[in-house]
N, C-alpha and C positions, 0 to 999 in steps of 0.2 A: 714438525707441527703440520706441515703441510701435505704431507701422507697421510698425518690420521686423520686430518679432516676428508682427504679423498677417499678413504675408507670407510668413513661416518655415513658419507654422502652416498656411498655404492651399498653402501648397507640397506639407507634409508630406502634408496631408490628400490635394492630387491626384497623388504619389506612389501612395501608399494604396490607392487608385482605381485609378489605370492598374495597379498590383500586381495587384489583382482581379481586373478586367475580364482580363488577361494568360491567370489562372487558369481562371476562368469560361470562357474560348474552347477553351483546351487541356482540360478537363475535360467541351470538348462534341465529338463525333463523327456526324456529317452522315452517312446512309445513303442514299442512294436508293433511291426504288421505280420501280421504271423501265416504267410505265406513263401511257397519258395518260387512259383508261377513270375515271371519276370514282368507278364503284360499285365497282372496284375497287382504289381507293384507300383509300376506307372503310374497305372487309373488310380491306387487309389493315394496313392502320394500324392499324388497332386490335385484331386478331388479336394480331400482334408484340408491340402495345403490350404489353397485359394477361397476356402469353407471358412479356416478361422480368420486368415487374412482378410475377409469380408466383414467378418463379424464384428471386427476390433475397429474396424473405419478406414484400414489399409487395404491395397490392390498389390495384387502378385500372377500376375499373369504372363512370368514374365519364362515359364518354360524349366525352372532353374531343376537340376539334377542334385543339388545339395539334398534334397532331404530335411531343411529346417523350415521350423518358420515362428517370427514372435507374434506374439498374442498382448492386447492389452487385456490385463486383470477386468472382469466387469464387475462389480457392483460400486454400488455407489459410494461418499465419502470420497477419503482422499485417494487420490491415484495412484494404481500402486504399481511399477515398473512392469512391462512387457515382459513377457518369461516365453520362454523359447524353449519349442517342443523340435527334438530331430528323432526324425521315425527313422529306424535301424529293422529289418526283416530279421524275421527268426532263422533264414537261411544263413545271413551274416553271423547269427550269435550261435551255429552250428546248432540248433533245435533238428530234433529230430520231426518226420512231422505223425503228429494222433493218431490216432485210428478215429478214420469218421462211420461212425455206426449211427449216427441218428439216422432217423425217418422222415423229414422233412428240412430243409434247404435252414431254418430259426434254428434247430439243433444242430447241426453241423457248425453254424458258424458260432454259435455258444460255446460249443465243445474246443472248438481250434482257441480262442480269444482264452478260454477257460487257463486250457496248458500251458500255454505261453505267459500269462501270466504269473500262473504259479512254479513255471520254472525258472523266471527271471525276477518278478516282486515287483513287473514296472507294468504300466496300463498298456493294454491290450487292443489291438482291433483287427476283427477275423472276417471275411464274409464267404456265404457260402452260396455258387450263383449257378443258374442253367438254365437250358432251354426247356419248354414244356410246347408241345406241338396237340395242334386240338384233337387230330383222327388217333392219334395215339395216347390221349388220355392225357396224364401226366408224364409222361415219356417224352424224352429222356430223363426232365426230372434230374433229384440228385445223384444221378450213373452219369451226367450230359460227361462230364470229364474223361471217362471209361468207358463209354459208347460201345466201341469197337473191340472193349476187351484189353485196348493198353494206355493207362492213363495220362492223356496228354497229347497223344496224338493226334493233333488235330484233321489232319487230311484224310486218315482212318476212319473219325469220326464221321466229318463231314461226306463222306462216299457211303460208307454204312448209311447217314440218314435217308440220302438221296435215291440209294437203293428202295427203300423203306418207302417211300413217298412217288417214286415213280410215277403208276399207275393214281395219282391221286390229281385231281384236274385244280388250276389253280386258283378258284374260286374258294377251294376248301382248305388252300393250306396255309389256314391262320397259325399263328405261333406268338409266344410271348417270352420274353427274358426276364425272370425273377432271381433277384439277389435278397437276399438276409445281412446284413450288418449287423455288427456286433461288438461293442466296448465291454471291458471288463476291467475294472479299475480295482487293486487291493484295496480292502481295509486301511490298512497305515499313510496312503497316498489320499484315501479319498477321506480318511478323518472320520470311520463308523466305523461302527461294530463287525457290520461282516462285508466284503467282496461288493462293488456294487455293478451292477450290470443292465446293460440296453440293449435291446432290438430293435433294429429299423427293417421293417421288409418292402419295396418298391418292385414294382413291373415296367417292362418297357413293352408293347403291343405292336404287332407286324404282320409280316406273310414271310413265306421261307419260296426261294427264287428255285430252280430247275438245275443251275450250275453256277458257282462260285465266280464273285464280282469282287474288285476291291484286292489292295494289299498291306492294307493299315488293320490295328486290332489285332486281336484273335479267336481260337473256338470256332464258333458257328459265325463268326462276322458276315463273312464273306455272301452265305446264304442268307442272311435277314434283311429283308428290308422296313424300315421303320415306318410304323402310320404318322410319328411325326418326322419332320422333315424341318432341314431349314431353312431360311428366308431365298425365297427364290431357288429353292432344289426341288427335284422332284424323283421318286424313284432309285435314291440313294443305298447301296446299302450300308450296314453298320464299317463294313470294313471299307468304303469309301470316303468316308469321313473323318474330318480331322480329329485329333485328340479333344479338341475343345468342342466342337462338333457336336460329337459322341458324347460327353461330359454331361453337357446340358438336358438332354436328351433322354440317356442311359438310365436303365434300370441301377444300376451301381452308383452312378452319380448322384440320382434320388435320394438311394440308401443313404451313402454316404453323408451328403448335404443335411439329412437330417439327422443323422447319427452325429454330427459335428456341433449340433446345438445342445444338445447331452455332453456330450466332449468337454463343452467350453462352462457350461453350467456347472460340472463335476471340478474340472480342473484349473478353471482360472477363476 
């Protein structure tokens, strides 16, 4: 008798458990970031993060590398449990990445949010970001990544620019950091008819320096310095500053920030 009660009880108990764990799984929502870019993972994992963690009444500032974060449900009536979003990169879930053929910085990141959605079925966020320098029009523009000819290379990049700007006195060398954000949440996730999808485009405004400062960030950090700045800095550039810094500040942050109020209106 007293074994089958201990086995009633071990039963009960992993009952109990798989009950749980059931909950726990359906109570979490998988996002992708559909980048393989590491520094871009960073910003914007933790952009988002701290994005919806603000928006629910909670703070998170706390640095963490998990990659989650709960949400409370908002609308009104009864309260309905915190669900918990962990962003997973498309590099993690072995995505290939697109082909970016748009014309503009909003299609690019459409396009990237688009495929990853539709290869995986879970909500999506892409952004698509560069420098645009004023003597040279729109350039670099959506090439800023390719600059030089090898995508990603930042030190390539950055010496091609500087080649490129030389002779340009530094009154004139404004410059600006434009990102595109972009969600893309399926049908079946967001409860309509078809795909539903956001853009947020933000600028960050500056001048580009003579020789690289800074070893935080990356891209063109090291060369921009920001028209804003923060409390008691002066003359900073992007890659001089902290993560949080930079966050507040940043063209991507912007995006982000407001791409996170769509986020939370679609999915909680």
């Amino acid at each position: 008798m007293e074994n089958a009660s201990t086995s009633e009880q071990a039963q009960r108990a992993a009952d109990v458990q798989r009950a749980a764990d059931v909950q726990r799984v359906a109570d979490v929502q998988r996002v992708v970031i559909s980048t393989h870019n590491s520094g871009k993972v960073r910003e914007i994992d933790r952009v988002i993060r701290e994005a919806l963690a603000e928006r629910s009444g909670r703070s998170d500032r706390s640095g963490r590398s998990d990659r989650s974060v709960a949400a409370e449900s908002a609308g009104t009536g009864a309260a309905r449990p915190a669900r918990t979003f962990e962003f997973v990169t498309s590099g993690e879930l072995g995505l290939p990445d697109p082909v970016e053929d748009g014309t503009t910085f909003e299609q690019n990141a459409l396009l990237k949010a688009r495929d990853a959605a539709r290869r995986t079925g879970l909500p999506a966020i892409a952004d698509d970001s560069g420098l645009i320098v004023d003597v040279l029009g729109m350039a670099p523009g959506i090439l800023s990544a390719r600059w030089s000819g090898r995508h990603g290379d930042d030190a390539a990049n950055n010496a091609l620019l500087l080649a490129q700007l030389v002779d340009i006195p530094d009154a004139a060398r404004g410059a600006r950091f434009r990102c595109a954000a972009a969600l893309v949440v399926p049908a079946a996730l967001a409860g309509t008819d078809a795909d539903v999808e956001a853009v947020e485009v933000r600028d960050m405004e500056g001048r580009l320096l003579r020789e690289p400062r800074g070893a935080n960030g990356f891209g063109y950090d090291p060369l921009f310095v920001p028209n804003d700045q923060p409390d008691g800095a002066s003359e900073l550039t992007s890659a001089e500053l902290t993560a949080e810094q930079k966050n507040a500040i940043s063209h991507r942050g912007k995006a982000l920030r407001a791409l996170a109020a769509r986020f939370s209106e679609i999915l909680l």
